[in-house]
One Martini backbone bead per residue (centre of mass of N, CA, C, O) as a GRO file, in nm:
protein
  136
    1UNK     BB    1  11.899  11.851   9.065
    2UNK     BB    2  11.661  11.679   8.907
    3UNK     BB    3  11.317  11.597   9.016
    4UNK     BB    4  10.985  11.460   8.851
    5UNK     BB    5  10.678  11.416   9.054
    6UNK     BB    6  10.454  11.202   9.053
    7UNK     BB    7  10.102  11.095   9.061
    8UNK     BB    8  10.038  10.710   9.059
    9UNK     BB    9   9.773  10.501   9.033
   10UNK     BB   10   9.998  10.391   8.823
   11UNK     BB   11  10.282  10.188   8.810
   12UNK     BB   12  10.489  10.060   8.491
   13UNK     BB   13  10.741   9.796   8.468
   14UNK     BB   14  11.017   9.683   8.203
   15UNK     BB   15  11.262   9.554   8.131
   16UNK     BB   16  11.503   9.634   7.838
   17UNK     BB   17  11.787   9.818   7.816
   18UNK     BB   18  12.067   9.797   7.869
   19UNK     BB   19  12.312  10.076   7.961
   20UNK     BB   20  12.522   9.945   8.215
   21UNK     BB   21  12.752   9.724   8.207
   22UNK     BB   22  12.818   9.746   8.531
   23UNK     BB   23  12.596   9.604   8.606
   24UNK     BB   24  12.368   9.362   8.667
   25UNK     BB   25  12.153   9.118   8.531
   26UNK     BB   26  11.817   9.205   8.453
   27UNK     BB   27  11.468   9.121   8.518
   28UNK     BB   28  11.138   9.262   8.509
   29UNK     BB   29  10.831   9.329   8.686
   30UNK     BB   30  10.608   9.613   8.773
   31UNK     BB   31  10.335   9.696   8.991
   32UNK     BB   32  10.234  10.018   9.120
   33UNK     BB   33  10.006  10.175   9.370
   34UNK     BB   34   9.998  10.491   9.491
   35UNK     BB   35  10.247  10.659   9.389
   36UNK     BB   36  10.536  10.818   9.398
   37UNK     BB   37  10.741  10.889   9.136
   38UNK     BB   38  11.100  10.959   9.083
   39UNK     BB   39  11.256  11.171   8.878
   40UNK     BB   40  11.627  11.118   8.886
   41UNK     BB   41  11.860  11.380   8.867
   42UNK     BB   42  12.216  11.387   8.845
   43UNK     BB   43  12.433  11.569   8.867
   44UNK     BB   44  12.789  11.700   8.885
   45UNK     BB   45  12.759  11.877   9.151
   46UNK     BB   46  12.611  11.698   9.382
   47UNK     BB   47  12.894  11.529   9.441
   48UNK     BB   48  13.001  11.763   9.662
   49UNK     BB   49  12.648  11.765   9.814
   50UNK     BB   50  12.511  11.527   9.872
   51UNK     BB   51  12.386  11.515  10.171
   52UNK     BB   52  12.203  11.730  10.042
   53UNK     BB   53  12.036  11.671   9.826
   54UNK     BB   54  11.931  11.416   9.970
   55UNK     BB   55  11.751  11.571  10.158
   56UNK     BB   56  11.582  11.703   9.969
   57UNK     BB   57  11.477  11.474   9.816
   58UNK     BB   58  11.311  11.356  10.069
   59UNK     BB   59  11.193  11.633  10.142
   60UNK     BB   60  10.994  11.583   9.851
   61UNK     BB   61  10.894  11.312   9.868
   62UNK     BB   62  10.718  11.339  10.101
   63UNK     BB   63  10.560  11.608  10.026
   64UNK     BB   64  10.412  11.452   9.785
   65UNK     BB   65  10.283  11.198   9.957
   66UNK     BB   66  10.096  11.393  10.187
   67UNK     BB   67   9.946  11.543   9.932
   68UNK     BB   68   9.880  11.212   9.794
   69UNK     BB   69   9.820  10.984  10.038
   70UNK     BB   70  10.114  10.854  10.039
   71UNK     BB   71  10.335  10.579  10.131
   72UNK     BB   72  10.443  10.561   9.823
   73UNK     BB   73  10.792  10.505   9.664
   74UNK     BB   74  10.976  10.584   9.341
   75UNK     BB   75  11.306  10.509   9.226
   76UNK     BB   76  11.410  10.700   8.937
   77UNK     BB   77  11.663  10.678   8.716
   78UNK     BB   78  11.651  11.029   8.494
   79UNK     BB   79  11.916  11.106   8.263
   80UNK     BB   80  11.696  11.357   8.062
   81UNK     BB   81  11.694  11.680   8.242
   82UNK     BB   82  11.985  11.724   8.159
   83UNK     BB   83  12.304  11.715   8.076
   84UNK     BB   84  12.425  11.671   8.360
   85UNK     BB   85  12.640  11.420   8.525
   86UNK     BB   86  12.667  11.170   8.721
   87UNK     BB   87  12.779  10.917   8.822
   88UNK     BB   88  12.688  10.568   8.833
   89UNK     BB   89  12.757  10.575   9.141
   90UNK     BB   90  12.632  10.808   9.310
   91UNK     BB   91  12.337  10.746   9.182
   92UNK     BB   92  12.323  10.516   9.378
   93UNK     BB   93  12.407  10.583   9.654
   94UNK     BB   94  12.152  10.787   9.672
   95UNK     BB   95  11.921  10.585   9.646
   96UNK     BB   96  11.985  10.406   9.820
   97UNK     BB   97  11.996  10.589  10.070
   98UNK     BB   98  11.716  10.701  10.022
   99UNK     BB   99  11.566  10.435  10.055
  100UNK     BB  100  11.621  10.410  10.393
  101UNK     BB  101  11.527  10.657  10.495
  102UNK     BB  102  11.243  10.592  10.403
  103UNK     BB  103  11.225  10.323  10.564
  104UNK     BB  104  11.283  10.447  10.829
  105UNK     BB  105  11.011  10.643  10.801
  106UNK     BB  106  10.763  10.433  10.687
  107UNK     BB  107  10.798  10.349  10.395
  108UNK     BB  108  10.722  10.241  10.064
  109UNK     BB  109  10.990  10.136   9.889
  110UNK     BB  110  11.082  10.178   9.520
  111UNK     BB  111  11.318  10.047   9.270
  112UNK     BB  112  11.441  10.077   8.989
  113UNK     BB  113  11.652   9.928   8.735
  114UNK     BB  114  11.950   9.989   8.693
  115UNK     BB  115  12.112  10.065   8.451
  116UNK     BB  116  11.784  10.046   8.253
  117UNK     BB  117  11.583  10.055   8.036
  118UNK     BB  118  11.179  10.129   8.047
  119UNK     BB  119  10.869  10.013   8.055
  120UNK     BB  120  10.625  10.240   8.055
  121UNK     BB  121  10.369  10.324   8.291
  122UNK     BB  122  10.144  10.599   8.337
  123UNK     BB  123   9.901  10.663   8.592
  124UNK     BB  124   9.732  11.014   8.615
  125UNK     BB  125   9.619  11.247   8.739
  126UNK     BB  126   9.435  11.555   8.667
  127UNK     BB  127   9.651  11.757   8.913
  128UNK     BB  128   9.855  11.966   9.020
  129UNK     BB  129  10.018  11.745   9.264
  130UNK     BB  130  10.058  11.540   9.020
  131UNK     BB  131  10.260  11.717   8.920
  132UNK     BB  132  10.648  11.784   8.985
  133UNK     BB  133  10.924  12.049   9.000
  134UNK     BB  134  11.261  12.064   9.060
  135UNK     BB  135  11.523  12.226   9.175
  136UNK     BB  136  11.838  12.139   9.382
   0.00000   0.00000   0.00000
């Protein structure tokens, strides 16, 4: 998995061009501030220990949003971090997971919309916890 995780006092997105026929149509847009946005690739690996994978995903999200003072976090998938990719089963059912773990422990979780390009804004201050990359 590759993580790359802002910290926007501003993310907006706005659903643009269906990219994935088996999802279901979607339209909207959502203005979210204060929060950590996690720009998550599933690569093809992931699906054999996806459980570890999950967790670590949800503990660099959590340690991301205590050293950037909030606890919203928002789970974006964005499969252009890799040549290699996970099923959009797996990859949805991965953000499912998370989200709700994420909400079990109290955080203010948002999804933007799945198998869909979307148009965003991203305001993000310029300091370097604002800005991290992992590779899971």
């Amino acid at each position: 998995m590759k993580l790359l995780m802002i910290y926007a006092t501003e993310f907006h997105y706005k659903t643009s061009l269906k990219s994935l026929e088996s999802v279901p149509e979607a339209t909207g847009e959502n203005t979210i501030e204060n929060a950590v946005v996690g720009f998550i690739h599933v690569e093809e690996k992931d699906e054999e220990h996806l459980a570890d994978v999950e967790t670590k995903l949800i503990k660099n999200l959590k340690w991301a949003a205590r050293k950037n003072n909030t606890e919203r976090i928002v789970l974006h998938s964005f499969t252009h971090l890799s040549e290699s990719k996970a099923s959009s089963e797996i990859t949805k059912q991965l953000l499912n997971n998370s989200e709700q773990r994420l909400k079990n422990a109290d955080y203010e979780v948002y999804q933007t919309p799945f198998g869909y390009f979307l148009d965003l804004n991203v305001k993000a201050p310029g300091y370097p916890l604002a800005r991290l990359f992992k590779d899971i």
